[in-house]
N, CA, C and O atoms as a printed pandas DataFrame, in Angstrom:
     atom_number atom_name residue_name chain_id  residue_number  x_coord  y_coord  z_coord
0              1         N          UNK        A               1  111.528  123.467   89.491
1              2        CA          UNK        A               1  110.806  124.561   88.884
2              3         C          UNK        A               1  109.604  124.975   89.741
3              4         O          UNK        A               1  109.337  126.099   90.165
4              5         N          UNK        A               2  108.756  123.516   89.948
5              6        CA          UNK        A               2  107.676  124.520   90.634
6              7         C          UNK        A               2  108.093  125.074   92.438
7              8         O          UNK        A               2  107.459  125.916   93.073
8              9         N          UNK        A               3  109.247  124.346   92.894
9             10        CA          UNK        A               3  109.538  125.128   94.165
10            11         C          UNK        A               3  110.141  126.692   93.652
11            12         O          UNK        A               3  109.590  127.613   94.255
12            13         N          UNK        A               4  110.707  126.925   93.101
13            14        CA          UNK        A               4  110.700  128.115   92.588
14            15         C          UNK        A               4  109.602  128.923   92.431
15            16         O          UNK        A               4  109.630  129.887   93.196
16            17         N          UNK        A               5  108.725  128.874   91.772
17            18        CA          UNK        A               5  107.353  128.867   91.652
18            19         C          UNK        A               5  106.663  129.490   93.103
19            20         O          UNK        A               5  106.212  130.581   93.455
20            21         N          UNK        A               6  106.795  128.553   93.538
21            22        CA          UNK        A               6  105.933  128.524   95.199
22            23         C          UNK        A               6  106.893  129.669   95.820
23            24         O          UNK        A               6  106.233  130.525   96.409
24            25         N          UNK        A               7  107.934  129.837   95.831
25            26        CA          UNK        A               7  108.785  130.899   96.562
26            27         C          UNK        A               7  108.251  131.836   96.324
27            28         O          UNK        A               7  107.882  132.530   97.271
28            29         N          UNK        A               8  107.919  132.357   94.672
29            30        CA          UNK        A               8  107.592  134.172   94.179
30            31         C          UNK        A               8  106.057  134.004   94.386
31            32         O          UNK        A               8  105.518  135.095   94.571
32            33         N          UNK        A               9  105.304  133.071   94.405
33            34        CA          UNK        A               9  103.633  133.220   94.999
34            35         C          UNK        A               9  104.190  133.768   96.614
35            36         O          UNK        A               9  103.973  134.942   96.912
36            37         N          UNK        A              10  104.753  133.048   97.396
37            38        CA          UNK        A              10  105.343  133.519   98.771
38            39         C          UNK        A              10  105.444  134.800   99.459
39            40         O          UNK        A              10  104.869  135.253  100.449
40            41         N          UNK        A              11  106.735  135.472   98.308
41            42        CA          UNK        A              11  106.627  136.315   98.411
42            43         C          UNK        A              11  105.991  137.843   98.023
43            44         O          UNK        A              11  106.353  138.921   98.495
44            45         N          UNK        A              12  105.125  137.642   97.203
45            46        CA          UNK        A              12  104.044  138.399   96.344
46            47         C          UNK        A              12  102.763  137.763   97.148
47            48         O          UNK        A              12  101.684  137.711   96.558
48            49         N          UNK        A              13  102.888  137.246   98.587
49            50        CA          UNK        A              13  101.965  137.042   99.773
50            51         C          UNK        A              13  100.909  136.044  100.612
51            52         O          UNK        A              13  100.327  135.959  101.693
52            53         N          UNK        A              14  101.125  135.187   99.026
53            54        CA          UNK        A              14  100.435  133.752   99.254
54            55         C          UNK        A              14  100.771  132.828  100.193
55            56         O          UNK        A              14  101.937  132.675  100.557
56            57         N          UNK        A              15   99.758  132.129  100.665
57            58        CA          UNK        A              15  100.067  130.840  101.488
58            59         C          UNK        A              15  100.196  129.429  100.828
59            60         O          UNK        A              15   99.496  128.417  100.811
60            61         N          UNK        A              16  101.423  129.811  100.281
61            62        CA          UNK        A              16  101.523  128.118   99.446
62            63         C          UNK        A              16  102.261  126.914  100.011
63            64         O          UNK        A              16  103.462  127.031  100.251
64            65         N          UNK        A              17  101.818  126.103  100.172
65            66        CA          UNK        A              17  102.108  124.475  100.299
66            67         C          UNK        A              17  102.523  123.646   98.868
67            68         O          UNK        A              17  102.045  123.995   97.788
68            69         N          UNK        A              18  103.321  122.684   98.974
69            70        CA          UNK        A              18  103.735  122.219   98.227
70            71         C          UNK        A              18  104.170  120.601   98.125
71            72         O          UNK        A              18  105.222  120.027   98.404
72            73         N          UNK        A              19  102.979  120.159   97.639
73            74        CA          UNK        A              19  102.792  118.383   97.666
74            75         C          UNK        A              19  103.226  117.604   97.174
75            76         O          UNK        A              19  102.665  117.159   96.172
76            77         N          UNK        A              20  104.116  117.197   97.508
77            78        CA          UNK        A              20  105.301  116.126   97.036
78            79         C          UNK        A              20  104.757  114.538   96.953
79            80         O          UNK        A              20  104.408  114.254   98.099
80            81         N          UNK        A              21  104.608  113.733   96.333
81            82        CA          UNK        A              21  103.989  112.297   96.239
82            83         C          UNK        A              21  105.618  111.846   96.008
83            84         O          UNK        A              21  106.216  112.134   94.971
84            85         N          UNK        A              22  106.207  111.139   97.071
85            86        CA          UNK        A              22  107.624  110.546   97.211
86            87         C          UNK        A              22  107.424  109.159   96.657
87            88         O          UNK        A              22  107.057  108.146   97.253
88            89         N          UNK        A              23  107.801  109.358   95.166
89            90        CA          UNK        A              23  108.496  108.025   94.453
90            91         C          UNK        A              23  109.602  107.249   94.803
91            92         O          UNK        A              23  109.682  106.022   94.740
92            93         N          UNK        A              24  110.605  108.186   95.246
93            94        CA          UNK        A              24  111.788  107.966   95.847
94            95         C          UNK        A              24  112.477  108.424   96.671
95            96         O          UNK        A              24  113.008  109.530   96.565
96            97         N          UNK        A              25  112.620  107.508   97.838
97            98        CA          UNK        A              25  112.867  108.474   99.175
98            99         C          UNK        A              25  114.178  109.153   98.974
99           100         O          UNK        A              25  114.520  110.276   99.344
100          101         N          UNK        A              26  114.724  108.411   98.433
101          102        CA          UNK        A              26  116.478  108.921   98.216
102          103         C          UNK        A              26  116.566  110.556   97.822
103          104         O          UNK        A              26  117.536  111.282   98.037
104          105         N          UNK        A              27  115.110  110.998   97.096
105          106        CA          UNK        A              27  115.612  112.252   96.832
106          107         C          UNK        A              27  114.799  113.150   97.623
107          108         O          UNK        A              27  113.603  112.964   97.844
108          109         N          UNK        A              28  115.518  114.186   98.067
109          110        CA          UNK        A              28  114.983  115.286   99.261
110          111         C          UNK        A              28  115.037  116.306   98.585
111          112         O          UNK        A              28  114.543  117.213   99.255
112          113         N          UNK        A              29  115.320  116.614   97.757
113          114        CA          UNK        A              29  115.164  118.199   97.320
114          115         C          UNK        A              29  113.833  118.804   97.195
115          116         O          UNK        A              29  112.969  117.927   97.224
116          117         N          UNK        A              30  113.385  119.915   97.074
117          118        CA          UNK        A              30  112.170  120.186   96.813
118          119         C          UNK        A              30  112.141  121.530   95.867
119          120         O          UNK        A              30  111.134  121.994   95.334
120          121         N          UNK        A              31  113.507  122.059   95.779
121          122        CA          UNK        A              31  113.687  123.672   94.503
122          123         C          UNK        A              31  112.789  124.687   95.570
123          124         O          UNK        A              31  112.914  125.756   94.972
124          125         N          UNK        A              32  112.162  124.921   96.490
125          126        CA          UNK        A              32  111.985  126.026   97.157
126          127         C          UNK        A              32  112.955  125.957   98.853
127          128         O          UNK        A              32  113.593  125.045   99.380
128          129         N          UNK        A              33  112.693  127.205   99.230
129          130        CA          UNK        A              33  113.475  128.007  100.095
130          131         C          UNK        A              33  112.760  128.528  101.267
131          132         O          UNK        A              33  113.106  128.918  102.383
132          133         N          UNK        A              34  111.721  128.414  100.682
133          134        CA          UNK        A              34  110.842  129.205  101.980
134          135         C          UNK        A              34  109.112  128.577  101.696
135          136         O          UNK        A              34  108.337  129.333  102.282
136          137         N          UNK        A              35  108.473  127.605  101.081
137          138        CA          UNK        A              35  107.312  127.151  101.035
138          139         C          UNK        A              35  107.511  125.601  102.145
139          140         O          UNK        A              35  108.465  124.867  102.400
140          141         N          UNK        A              36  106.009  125.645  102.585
141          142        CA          UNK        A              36  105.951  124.431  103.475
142          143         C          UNK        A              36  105.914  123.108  102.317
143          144         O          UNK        A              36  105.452  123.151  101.176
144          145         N          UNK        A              37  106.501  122.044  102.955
145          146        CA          UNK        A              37  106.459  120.825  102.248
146          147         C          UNK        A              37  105.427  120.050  103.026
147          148         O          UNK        A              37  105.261  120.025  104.246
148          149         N          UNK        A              38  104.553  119.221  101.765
149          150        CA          UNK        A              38  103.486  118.073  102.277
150          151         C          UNK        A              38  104.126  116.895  101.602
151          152         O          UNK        A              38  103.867  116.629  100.428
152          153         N          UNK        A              39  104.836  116.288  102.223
153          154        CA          UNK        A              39  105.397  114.812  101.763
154          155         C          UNK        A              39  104.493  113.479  102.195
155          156         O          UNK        A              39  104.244  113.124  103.347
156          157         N          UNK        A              40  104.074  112.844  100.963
157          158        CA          UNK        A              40  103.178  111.772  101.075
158          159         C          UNK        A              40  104.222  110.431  100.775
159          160         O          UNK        A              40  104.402  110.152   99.589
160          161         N          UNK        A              41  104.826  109.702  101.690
161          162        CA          UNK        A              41  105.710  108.773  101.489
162          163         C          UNK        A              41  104.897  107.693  100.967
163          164         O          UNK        A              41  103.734  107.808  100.581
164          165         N          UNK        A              42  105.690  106.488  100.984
165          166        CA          UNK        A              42  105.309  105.125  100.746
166          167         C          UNK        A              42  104.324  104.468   99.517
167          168         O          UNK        A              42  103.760  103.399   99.284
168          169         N          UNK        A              43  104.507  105.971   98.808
169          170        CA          UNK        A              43  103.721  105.811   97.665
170          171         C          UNK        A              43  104.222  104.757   96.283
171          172         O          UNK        A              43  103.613  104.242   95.345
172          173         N          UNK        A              44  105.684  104.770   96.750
173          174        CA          UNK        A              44  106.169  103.832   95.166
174          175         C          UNK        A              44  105.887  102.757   95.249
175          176         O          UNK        A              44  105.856  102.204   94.150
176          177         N          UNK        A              45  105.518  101.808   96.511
177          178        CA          UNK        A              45  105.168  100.677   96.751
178          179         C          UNK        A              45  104.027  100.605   96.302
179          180         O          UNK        A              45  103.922  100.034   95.217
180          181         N          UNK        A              46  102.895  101.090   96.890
181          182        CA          UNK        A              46  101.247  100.862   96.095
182          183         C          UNK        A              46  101.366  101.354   94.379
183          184         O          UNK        A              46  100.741  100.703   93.542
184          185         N          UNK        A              47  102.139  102.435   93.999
185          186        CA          UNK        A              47  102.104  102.351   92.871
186          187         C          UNK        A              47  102.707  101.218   92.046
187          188         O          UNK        A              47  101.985  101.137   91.053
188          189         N          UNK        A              48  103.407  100.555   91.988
189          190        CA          UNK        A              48  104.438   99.650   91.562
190          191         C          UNK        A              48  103.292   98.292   91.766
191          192         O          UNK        A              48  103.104   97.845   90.634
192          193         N          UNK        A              49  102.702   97.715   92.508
193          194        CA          UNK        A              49  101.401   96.951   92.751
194          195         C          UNK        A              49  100.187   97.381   92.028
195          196         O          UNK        A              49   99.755   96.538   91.242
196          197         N          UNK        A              50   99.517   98.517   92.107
197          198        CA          UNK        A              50   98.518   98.787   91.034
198          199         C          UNK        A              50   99.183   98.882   89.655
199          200         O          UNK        A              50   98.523   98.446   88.712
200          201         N          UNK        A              51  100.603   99.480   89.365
201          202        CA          UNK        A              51  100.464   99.174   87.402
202          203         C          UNK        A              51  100.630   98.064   87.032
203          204         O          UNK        A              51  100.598   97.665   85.868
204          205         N          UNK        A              52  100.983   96.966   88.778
205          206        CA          UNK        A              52  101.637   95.425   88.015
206          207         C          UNK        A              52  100.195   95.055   87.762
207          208         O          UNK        A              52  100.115   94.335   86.767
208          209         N          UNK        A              53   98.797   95.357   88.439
209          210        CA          UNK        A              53   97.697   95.212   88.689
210          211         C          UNK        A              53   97.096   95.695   87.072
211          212         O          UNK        A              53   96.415   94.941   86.378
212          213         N          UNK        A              54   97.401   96.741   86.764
213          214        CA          UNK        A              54   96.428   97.516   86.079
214          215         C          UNK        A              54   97.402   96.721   84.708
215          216         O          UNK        A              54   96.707   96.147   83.869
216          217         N          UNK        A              55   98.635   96.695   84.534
217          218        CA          UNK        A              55   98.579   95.590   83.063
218          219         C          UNK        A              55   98.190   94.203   83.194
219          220         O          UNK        A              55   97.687   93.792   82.148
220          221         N          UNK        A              56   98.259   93.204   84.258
221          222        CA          UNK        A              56   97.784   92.263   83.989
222          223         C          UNK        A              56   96.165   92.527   83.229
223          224         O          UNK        A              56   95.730   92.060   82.177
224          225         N          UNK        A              57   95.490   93.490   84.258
225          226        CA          UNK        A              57   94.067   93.283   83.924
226          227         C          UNK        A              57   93.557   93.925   82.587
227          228         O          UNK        A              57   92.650   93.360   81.976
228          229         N          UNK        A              58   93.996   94.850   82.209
229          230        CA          UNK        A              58   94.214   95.391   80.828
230          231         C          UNK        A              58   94.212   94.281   79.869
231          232         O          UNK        A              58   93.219   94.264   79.141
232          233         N          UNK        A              59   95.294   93.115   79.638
233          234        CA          UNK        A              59   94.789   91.962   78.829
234          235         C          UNK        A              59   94.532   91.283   78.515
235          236         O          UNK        A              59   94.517   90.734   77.414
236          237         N          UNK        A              60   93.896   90.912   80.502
237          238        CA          UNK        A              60   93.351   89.687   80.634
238          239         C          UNK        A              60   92.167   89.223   80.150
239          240         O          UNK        A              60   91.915   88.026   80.010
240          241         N          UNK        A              61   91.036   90.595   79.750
241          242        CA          UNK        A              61   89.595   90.485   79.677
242          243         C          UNK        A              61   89.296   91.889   78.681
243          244         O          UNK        A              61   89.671   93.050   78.843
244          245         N          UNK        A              62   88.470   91.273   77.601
245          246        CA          UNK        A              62   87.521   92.754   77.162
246          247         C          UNK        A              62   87.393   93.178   77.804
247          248         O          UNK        A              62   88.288   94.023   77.828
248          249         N          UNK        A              63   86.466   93.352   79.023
249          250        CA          UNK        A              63   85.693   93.999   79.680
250          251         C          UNK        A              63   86.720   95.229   80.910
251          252         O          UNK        A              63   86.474   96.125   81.717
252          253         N          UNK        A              64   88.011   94.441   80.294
253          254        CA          UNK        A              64   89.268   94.765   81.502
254          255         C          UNK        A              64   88.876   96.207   82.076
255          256         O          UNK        A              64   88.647   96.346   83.278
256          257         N          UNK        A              65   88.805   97.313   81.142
257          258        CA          UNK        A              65   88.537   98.675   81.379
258          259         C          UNK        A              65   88.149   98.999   82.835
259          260         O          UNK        A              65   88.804   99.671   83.632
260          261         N          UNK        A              66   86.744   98.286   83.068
261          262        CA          UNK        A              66   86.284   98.469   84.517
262          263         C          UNK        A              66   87.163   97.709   85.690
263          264         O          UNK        A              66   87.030   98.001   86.878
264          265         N          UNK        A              67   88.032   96.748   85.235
265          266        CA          UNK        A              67   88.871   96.157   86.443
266          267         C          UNK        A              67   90.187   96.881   86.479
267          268         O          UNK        A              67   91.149   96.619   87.201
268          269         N          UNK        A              68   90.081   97.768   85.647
269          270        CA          UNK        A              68   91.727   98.116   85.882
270          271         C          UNK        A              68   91.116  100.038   86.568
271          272         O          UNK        A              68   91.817  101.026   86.792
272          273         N          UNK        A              69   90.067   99.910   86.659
273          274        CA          UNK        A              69   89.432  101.706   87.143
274          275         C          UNK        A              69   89.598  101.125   88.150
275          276         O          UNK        A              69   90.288  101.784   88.928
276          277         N          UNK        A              70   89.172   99.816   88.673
277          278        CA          UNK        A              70   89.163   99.332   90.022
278          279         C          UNK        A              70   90.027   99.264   90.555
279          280         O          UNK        A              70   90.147   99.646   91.719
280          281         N          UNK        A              71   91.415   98.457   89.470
281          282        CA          UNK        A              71   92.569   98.548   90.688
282          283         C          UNK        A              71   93.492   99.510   90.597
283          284         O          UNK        A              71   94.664   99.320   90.922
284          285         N          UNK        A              72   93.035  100.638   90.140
285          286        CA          UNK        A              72   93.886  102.177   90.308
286          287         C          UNK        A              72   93.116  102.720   91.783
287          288         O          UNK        A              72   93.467  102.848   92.956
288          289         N          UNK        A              73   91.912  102.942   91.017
289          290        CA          UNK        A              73   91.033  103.070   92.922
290          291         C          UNK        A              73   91.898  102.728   94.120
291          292         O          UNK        A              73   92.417  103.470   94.954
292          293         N          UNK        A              74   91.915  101.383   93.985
293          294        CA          UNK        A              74   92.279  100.706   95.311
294          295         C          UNK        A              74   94.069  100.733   95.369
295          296         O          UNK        A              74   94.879  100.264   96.169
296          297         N          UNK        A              75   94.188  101.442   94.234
297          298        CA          UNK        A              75   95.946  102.061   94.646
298          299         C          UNK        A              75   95.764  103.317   95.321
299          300         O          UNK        A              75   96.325  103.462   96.407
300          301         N          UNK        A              76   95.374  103.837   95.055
301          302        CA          UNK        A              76   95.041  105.182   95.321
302          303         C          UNK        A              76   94.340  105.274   96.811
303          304         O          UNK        A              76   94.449  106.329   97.436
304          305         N          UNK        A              77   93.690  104.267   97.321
305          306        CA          UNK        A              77   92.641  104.266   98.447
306          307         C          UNK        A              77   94.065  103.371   99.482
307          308         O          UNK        A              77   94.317  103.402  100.687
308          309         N          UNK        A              78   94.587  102.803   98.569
309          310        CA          UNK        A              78   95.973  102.341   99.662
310          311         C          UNK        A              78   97.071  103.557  100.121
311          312         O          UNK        A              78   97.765  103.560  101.138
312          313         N          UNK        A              79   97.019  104.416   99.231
313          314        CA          UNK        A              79   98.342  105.214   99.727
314          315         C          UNK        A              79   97.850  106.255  100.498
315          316         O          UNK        A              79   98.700  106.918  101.092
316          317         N          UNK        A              80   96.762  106.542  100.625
317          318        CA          UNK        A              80   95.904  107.484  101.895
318          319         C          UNK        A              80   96.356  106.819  103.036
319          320         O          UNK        A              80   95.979  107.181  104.150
């Protein structure tokens, strides 16, 4: 849908890009025809590590809230 999307901004003159966060490499499609692709690979790995991260810490501790902001951060600061 939204490569579709990005095609009629395209052609009605826009410069659109279109940012893909690759969960799974297996799939290549993107639904547009004519917009540039920004593919951010290797992302399912750090994600898959921060939610194993972010439920342990969730019920390990009251206070968990601030350790689990932390280890989304540092998922997020990994897949850059």
């Amino acid at each position: 849908m939204s490569g579709r999307m990005a095609d009629v901004l395209i052609k009605a003159g826009h410069d659109v890009v279109l940012f893909i966060p690759e969960y799974d490499p297996s799939v290549t499609i993107n639904g547009s025809k004519i917009a540039k692709i920004w593919r951010m690979k290797n992302i399912s790995d750090a994600l898959v590590r921060g939610m194993n991260d972010f439920g342990a810490l969730l019920f390990a501790d009251p206070y968990g809230i601030f350790f689990v902001r932390r280890a989304v951060e540092n998922t997020l600061a990994e897949v850059r």
